[in-house]
N, C-alpha and C positions, 0 to 999 in steps of 0.2 A: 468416352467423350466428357470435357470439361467444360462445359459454358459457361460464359458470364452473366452475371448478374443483368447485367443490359438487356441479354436475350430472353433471358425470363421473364414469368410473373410472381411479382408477391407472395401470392400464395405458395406457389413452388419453392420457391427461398424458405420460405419460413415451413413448410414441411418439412425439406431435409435438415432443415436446422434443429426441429424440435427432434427428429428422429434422433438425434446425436445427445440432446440433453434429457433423458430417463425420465422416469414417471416423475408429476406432480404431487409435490405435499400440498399445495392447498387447497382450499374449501374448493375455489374455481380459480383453476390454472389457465395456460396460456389457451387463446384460442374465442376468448370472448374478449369483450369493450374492454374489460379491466381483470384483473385476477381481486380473487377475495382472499388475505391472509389471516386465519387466525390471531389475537393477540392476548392470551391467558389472562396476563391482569390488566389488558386495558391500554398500557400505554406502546407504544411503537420505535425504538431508534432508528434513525431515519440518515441515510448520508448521501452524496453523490461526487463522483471524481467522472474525470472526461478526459481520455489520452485522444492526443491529435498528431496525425503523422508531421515530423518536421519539429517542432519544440517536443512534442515527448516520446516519439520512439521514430526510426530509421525503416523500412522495409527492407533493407539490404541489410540488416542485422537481425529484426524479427523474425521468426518466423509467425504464421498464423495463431498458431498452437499457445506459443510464449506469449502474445499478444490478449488471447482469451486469458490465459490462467492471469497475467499480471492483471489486468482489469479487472479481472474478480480479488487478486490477493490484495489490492490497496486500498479496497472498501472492505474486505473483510477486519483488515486491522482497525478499521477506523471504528465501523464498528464492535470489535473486541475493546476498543480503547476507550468507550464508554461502560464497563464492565458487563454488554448485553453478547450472546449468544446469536450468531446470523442465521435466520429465517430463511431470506429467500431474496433474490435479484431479479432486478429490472433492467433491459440493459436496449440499448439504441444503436442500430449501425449507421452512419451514413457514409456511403462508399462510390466510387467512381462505378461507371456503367462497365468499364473494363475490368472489374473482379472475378475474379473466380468463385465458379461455385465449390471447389474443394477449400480455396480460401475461408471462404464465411464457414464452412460448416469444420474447419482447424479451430477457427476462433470459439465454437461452440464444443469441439472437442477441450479447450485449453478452460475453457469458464466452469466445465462440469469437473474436470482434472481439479480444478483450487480445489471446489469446494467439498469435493471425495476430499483430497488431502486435508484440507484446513481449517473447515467446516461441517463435517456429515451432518445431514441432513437437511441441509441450504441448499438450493435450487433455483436456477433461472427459472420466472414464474410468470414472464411477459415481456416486454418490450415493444420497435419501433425499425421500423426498415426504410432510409428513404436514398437519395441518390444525391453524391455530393464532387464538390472536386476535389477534395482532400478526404482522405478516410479516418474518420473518425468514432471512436468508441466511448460513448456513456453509461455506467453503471450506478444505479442505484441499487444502494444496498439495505434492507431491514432488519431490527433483531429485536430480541427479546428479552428484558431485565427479570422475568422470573423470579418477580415479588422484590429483588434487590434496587438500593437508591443505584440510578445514575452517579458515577466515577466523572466528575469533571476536573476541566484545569486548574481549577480555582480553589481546591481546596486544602494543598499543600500549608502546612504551619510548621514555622521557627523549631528546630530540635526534629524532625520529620530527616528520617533516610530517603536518600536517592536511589533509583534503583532501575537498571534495564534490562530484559527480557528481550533475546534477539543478538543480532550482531551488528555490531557495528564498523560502517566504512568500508565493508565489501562491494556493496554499490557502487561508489565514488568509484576505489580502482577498477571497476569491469567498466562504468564507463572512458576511463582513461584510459585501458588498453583497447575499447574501441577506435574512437578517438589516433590516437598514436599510431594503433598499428594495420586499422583497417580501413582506413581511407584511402585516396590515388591523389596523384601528384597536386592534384587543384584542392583536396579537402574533401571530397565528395566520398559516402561513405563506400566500401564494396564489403562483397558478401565475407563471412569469417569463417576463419579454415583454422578448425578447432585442434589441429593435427599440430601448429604450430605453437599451443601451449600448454603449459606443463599443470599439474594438477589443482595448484593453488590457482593459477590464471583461473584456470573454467570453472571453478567455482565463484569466484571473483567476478566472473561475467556470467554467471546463474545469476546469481542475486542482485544483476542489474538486467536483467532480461526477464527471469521467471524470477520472482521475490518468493520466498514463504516464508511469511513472516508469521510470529507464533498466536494466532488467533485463540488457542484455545486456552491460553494465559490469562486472557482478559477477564475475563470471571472468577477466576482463581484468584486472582491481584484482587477484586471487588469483594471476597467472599473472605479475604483475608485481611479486611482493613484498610485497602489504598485510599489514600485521603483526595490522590489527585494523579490523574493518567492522562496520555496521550499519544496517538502513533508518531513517532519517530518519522515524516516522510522528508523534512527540509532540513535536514542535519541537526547533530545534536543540540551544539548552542541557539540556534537559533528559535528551536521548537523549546528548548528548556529557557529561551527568554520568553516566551510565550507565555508558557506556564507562570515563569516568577511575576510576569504583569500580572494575570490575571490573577493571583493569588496575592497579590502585595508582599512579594517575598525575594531575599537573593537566594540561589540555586549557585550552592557550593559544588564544581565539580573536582574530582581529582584523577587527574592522568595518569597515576601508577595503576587504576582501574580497566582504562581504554583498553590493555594490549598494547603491542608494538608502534604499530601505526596508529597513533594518537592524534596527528592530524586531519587524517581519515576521519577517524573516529567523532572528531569536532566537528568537522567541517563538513563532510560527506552526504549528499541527500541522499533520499530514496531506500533507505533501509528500514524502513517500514516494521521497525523495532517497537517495543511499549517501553515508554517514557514512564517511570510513577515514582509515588512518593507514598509514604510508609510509618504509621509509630513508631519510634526508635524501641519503645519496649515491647516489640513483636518479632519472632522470626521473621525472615524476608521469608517469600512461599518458592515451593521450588521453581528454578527454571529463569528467578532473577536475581542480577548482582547488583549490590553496593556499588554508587560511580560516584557518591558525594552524600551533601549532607543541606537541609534547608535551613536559612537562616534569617534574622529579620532585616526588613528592607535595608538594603544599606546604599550606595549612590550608585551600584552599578545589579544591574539582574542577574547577571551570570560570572562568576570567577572560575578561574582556572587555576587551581592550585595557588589559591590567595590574590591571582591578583587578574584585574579585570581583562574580558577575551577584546580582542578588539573588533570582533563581530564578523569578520570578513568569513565569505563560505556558505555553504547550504544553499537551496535553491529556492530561488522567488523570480515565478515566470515573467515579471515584468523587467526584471535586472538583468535576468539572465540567458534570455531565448536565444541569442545569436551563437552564444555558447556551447548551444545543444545539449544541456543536461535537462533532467528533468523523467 
């Protein structure tokens, strides 16, 4: 028997849920008013993302499973990408009364899957159940600097290597072969029959369905000198204009770096890649390449092989919802 969430109570919900996400690391895990986390030296990184059916993922292309782990993989980068270690998540359902309860408790198999993968020892450690007409998923993520400064945007300088950790622009195409080849005649998504591609597609549509992106990079880039990080989630350019504002810098890229598909590469959101910058007289650390070079302000943030991007691409939910990326 599969019930839905309608037919339940609360409490029922959130037993089978926890049953699926393993013991609690902290002081006072889930189950009370609040959880209590440990913070060694005091300070907290703190983040939140919110996937909502319809602008950021399909149900006819999700499954539950893809759904937990991506929610947890895109806070985990964010915060890798302040060079802190994740702790432990918060996360919120709110879901139609028609859900399944193997549903919720896929999405709690997929949240505790990141964080085995991407973060040992981070754990859902509380949350929030209530009842919506759209299903939607909130993750707050926490970590832990571990006596290290904080890695921000801002701190990139002229003569500084570029550098990214991750792949870029596989995102982009797994949503495009959504998109293209899983929709019916009106646009509307249907289910994907992975039978019909070849090995590079399903990877290509991994990494726009379940990301894993390299979390435990982020500390490593912070312990090695990064002057300035950030996840990669709104394509390359656009997140490496980010940086060059907030840093008063231009951010030289160079496209014999990217790989093949270079415009991917540029333009592509959701690759949840680490973005950083580097003293030129330091090894890069393992796990990141060289994609350019920082330089001082000049009239444009971002160049591409000399000469200015014209910005188009990457994903920004107010431009581009009808779109369906994201």
């Amino acid at each position: 028997m599969d019930p839905t969430v309608g037919e339940l109570s609360e409490g029922r919900i959130l037993r089978r849920i926890l049953e699926r996400l393993g013991e609690s690391n902290a002081l006072v895990g889930p189950g009370d008013d609040a959880a209590v986390i440990a913070a060694a030296d005091g300070r907290v990184v703190a983040t939140v993302d919110t996937l909502v059916h319809g602008p950021d993922f399909r149900l006819a292309w999700s499954s539950a499973f893809d759904l937990g782990y991506k929610a947890a993989a895109v806070n985990l980068a964010d915060v890798a990408a302040m060079g802190a270690t994740p702790t432990a998540l918060l996360v919120a359902l709110a879901m139609p009364d028609a859900t399944r309860l193997s549903f919720v408790t896929g999405i709690a198999d997929g949240l505790r899957a990141a964080c085995r993968d991407l973060a040992p020892g981070c754990r859902v450690e509380g949350g929030d159940l209530t009842v919506s007409d759209t299903l939607t998923i909130a993750v707050t993520a926490l970590g832990a600097l571990a006596g290290r400064s904080p890695v921000l945007r801002s701190g990139a300088e002229p003569g500084d290597l570029v550098a990214v950790a991750g792949e870029l622009g596989r995102a982009a195409r797994g949503l495009d072969i959504l998109f293209e080849r899983f929709t019916d005649a009106a646009g509307h998504p249907i289910p994907v029959d992975e039978s019909l591609l070849d090995h590079a597609e399903l990877a290509d549509l991994a990494a726009q369905l379940r990301p894993s992106p390299p979390v435990w990079l982020g500390p490593e880039a912070a312990d090695a000198g990064a002057t300035a990080m950030m996840d990669v989630s709104d394509g390359l350019v656009l997140d490496a204009s980010r940086m060059a504002a907030a840093s008063g810098v231009t951010i030289a890229l160079e496209s014999a770096a990217l790989g093949s598909d270079v415009a991917s590469a540029l333009a592509g959101g959701e690759d949840h890649a680490l973005l950083a910058t580097f003293p030129a007289d330091r090894p890069l650390p393992h796990g990141f390449v060289r994609v350019g070079v920082v330089q001082a302000r000049g009239q444009d943030a971002v160049l591409v092989d000399g000469r200015a991007h014209d910005g188009r691409g990457g994903w920004d939910p107010y431009r581009d919802w009808d779109a369906g990326t994201g």
